[in-house]
Every structure is written in structure tokens, then in C-alpha cells.
N, C-alpha and C positions, 0 to 999 in steps of 0.2 A: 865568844862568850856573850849572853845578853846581859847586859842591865837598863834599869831603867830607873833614873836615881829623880826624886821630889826636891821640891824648892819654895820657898816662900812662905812656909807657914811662921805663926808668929804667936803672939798676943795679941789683939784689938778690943776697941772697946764696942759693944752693942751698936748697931748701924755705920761702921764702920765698915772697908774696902779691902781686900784681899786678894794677890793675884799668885795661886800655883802657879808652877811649872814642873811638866815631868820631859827628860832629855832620857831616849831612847839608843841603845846601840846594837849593833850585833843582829838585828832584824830590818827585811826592809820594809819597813816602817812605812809607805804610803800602800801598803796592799793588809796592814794591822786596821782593826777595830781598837777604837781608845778608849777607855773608862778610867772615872773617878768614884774611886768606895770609900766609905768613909766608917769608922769601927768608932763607938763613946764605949767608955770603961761599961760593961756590964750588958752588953747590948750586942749583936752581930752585927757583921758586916755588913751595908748598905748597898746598893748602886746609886750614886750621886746624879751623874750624867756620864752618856756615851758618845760617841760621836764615830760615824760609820768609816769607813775607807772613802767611800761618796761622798761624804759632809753633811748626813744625816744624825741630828741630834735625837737625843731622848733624855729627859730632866726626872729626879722623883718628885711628887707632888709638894714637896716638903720643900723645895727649893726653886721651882719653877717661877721665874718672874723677878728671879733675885741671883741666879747665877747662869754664868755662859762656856758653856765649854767650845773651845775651839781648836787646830792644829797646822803647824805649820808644817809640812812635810820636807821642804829645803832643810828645816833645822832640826827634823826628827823632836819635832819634842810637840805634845799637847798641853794646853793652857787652860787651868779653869777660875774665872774670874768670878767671884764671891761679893755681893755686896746685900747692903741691909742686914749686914749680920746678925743673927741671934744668938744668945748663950746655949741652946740646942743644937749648934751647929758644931759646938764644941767637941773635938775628933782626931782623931789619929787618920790621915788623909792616904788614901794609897792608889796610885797609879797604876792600870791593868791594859796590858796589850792582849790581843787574840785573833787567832785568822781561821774562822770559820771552817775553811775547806781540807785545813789540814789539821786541826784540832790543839795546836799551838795554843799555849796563852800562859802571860809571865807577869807577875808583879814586883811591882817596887819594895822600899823599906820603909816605907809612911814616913809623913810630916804632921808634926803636930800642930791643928790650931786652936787658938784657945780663943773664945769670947768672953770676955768678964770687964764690969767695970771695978 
């Protein structure tokens, strides 16, 4: 079975620090593509940042300069570190695995985070 279950989200206040984590199982996970989407009430689904099987990243403009996606493949799990936060960032966070060549691709159950002072 896969899952791929989120972690870390919270409340913070505006420029404040935030560190996901999504834990992978059931794929093997260093041959997956990792993304972070991000869904605000009223709005669709985002791509946040990806990060390739390589270690090839890609940011949306909306967030570049202010968050860092990374992955540790020993631990099956990708990381997206959030700082500078804005109340726009404020989101239902969700974790997306995918493998290209065989058309694979699974998502988590989101994390909420909220920005507000």
C-alpha cells in the first residue's frame, strides 16, 4: 500500500519559520519525483516546489527566495522549509509523489498551515 502522510504544519505568525515533512511508503521513493501543492479555501491547487529524482528543484514565483524543497531518500521522506511567511501562504499543504515513465503518482492527506497574527 502507499502512503504518504504530512507533518509540521501549524499556525505561525507573518515572517515566521516553518518546516514540512512528507514520509513516503510503499514506493521506491529515490526513482519518485516529489512535489509540494498547496490548495487556500476558494482557489485550486498550486505546485509549490518539486524536486526531481536528480535533485533538481523548481519553486513557484510566489515563493522563490523564501522556501526550499529538499529530500532525503535514506528516510523516504521530502522536506519543504517555508520561511518569510505570508498570510497568503496560508493553505491546506499536500505532498505529491510521481514517476514519469510509468505514470504513477500519489498524494497525501494535506497539512494545514496557517499564517496570521
Amino acid at each position: 500500500q502507499v502512503q504518504l502522510v504530512e507533518s509540521g504544519g501549524g499556525l505561525v505568525q507573518p515572517g515566521g519559520s516553518l518546516r514540512l515533512s512528507c514520509v513516503a511508503s510503499g514506493i521506491m521513493f529515490s526513482i519518485y519525483g516529489m512535489g509540494w501543492y498547496r490548495q487556500a479555501p476558494g482557489k485550486q491547487r498550486e505546485l509549490v516546489a518539486a524536486i526531481t529524482s536528480g535533485g533538481r528543484t523548481n519553486y513557484a514565483d510566489s515563493v522563490k527566495g523564501r522556501f526550499a524543497i529538499s529530500r532525503d531518500n535514506a528516510k523516504n521522506t521530502v522536506y519543504l522549509q517555508m520561511g518569510s511567511l505570508k498570510p497568503e501562504d496560508t493553505a491546506v499543504y499536500y505532498c505529491n509523489a510521481k514517476r514519469v515513465a510509468s505514470g504513477d503518482g500519489y498524494w497525501g492527506p494535506g497539512t494545514q498551515v496557517t499564517v496570521s497574527s
